[in-house]
N, C-alpha and C positions, 0 to 999 in steps of 0.2 A: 687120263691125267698122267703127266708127266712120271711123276713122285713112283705111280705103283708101276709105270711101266721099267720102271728102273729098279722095284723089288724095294723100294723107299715108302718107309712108315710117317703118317704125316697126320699133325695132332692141333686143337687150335686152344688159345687162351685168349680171350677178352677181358678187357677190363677198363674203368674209369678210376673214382675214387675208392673201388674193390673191383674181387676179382668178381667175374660177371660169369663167366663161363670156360668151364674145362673141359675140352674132349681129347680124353689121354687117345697118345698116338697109334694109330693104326694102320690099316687099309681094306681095300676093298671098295664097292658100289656104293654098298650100304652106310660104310663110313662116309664116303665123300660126301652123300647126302645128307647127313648128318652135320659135319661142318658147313654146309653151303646152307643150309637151315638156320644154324647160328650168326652164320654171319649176316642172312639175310633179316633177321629178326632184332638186328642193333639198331639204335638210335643214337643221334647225336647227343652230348651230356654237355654241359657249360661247368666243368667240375676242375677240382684240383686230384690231378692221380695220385695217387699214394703209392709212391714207390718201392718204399720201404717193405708195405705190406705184397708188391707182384712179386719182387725180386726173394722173399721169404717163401713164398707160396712154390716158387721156380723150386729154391734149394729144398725143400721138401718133397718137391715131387719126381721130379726129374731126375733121376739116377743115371740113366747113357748120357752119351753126346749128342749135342741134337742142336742142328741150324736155330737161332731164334729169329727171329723177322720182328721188329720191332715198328709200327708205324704210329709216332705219337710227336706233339708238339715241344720243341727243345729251347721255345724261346725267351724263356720266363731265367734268369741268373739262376735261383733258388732253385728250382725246378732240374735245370740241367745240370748243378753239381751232386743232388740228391740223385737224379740217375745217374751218372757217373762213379759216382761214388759206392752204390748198389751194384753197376755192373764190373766195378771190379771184382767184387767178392766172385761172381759167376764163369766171368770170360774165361779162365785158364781150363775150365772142364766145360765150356759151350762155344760154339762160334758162333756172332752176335754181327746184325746187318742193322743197320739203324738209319730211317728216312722218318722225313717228316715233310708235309704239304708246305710249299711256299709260302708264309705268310704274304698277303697284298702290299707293294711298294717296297718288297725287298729285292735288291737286284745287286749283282757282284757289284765290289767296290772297284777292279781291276776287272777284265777284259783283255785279253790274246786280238792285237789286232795280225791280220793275216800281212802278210810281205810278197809285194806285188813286186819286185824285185827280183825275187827267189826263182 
């Protein structure tokens, strides 16, 4: 894996409407197995995340700097100022990537047409 061969500690948290599972960051074999267990042992939830409560659970745990990877859905108004508004408190001490699955029949409103011109 990438992560150790670079001497990089690497940790996972799940969650839906709580947190689901922590494995504080580390490395190694053993570790990795351990997250790739977890992650393989999730199911889908039809839930409302509680944000409030990941982003509380972060600021108590997590002490260093540490990339967060966020993959969760941002398309609900409510939802996405409640994240937003949680990731403020954390971004100035974490760096924060944040994706989320394409919802079905969303598609850019604009488009780059190419210039055949050029």
């Amino acid at each position: 894996m990438q992560a150790e061969r670079q001497g990089d500690l690497f940790g996972l948290l799940t969650f839906s409407d709580r947190v689901l599972n922590f494995v504080r960051a580390r490395s190694g074999q053993q570790h990795f197995s351990l997250c790739r267990d977890a992650l393989h042992s999730l199911h889908p939830q039809t839930v409302t995340p509680d944000y409030d409560e990941l982003f509380s659970f972060l600021r108590l745990r997590l002490r260093r700097r540490a990339l967060l990877v966020f993959l969760t859905a941002l398309d609900d108004p409510l939802l996405a100022e409640s994240f937003t508004h949680n990731a403020g408190l954390i971004c100035r001490q974490h760096l924060m990537l944040v994706t989320m699955v394409q919802p079905p029949g969303v598609k850019p409103l604009f488009l780059r047409r190419e210039c055949n011109q050029c």
